[in-house]
Structure formats: structure tokens, C-alpha cells
C-alpha positions as a Markdown table, in Angstrom:
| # | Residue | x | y | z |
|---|---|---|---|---|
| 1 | Unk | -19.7 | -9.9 | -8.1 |
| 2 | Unk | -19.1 | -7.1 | -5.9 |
| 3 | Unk | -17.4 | -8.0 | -2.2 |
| 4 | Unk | -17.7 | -5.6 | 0.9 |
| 5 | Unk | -13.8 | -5.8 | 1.2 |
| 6 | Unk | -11.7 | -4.1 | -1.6 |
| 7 | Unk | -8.2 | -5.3 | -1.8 |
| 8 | Unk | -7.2 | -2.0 | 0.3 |
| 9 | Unk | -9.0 | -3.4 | 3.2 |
| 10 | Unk | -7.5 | -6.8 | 3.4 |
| 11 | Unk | -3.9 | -5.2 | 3.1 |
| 12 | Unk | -4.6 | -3.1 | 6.1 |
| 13 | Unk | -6.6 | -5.8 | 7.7 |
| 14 | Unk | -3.3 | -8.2 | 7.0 |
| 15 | Unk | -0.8 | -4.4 | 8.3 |
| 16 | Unk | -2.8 | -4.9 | 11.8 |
| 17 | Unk | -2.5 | -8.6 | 12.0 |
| 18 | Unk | 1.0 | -8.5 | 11.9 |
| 19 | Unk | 1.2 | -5.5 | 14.2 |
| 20 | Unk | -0.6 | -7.1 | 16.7 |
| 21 | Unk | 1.7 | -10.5 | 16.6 |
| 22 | Unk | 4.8 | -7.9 | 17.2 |
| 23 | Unk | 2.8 | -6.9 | 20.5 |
| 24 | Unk | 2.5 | -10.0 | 21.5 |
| 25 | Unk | 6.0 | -11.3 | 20.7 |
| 26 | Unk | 7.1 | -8.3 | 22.8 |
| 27 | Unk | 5.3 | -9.7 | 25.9 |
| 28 | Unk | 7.3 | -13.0 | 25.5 |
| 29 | Unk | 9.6 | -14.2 | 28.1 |
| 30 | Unk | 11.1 | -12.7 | 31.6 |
| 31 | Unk | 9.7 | -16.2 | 33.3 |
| 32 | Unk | 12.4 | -17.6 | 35.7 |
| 33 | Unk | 13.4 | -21.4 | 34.8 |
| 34 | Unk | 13.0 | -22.4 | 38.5 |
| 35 | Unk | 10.1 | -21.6 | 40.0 |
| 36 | Unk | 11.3 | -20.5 | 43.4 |
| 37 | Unk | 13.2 | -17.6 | 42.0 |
| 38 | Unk | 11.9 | -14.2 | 41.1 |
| 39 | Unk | 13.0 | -12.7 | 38.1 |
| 40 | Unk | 12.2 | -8.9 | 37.6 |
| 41 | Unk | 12.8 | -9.3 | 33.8 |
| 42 | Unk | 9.0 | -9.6 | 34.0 |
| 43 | Unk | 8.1 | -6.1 | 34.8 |
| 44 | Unk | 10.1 | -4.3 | 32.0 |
| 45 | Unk | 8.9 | -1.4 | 30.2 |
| 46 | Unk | 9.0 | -3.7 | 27.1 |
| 47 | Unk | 6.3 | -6.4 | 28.7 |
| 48 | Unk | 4.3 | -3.8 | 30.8 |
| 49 | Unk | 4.1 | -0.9 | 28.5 |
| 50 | Unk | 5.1 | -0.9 | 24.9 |
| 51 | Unk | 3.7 | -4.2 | 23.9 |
| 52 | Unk | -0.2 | -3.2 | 25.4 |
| 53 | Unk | 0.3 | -0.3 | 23.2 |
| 54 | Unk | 1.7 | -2.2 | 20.1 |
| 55 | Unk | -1.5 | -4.3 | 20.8 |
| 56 | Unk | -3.9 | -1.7 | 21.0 |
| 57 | Unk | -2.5 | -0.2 | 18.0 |
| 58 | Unk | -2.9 | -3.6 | 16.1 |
| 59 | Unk | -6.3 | -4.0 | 17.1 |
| 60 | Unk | -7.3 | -0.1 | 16.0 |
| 61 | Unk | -5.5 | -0.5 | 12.6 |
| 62 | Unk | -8.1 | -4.1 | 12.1 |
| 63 | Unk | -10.7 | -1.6 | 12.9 |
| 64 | Unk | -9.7 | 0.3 | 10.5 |
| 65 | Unk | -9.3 | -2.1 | 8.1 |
| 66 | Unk | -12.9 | -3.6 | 8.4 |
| 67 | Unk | -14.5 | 0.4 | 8.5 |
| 68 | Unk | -12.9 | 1.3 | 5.3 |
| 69 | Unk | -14.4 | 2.4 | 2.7 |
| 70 | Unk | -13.2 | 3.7 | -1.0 |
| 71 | Unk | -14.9 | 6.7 | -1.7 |
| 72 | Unk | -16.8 | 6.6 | -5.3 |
| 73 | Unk | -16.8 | 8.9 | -8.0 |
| 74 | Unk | -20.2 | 10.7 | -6.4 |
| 75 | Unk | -19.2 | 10.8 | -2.8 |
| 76 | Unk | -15.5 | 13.0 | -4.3 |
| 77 | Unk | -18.2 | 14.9 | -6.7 |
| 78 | Unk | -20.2 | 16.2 | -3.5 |
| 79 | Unk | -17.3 | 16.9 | -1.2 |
């Protein structure tokens, strides 16, 4: 039985799962334990910038993952 996902695929499908639970760890935190207190931790470059991009990379490398396909022996013949 032949499946549309080779194990190549589920190992970069598994790569950009895990990248995209680093993005979101990076947005954690910079709340303020009492609510009547402002705490600018929230706007860091960490929560605002590199953790969207972190994201968007996750979600680019599932894409990847699912679009993937092995070339077979007739596809590297023609090329």
C-alpha cells in the first residue's frame, strides 16, 4: 500500500511543528501580576518580532512538508 506521505514528509511536517511551538513559547509572558500596573516587558522585540517570524517560518516549513514530493526514477531521467 502506497501512502501520499513518505517518511521525508512527516519528518519535516514533525521539523515545522516543533518550530512553530518555539514561536509560540517566545510570545509567552511580559503580563504584569497586578492588573493596575503596566509592564512594557510586553512589547519586546522577542514578543513583537521574532516570535511572528519563528511562526511564520513554522507554518511555511508544514507547507513544505505536505507539498513534497520524492522525485522518481523518470522525473531525474527527464530533468
Amino acid at each position: 500500500m502506497k501512502t501520499t506521505f513518505g517518511k521525508q514528509n512527516y519528518q519535516i511536517l514533525i521539523g515545522g511543528i516543533v518550530i512553530l511551538i518555539i514561536g509560540y513559547l517566545l510570545m509567552i509572558g511580559g503580563g504584569s501580576e497586578d492588573p493596575n500596573v503596566f509592564n512594557p516587558a510586553i512589547f519586546d522585540m522577542q514578543r513583537i518580532t521574532i516570535a511572528p517570524i519563528v511562526c511564520l517560518l513554522g507554518f511555511g516549513t508544514i507547507i513544505v512538508a505536505i507539498m513534497w514530493r520524492k522525485k522518481t526514477d523518470s522525473e531525474e531521467v527527464n530533468n
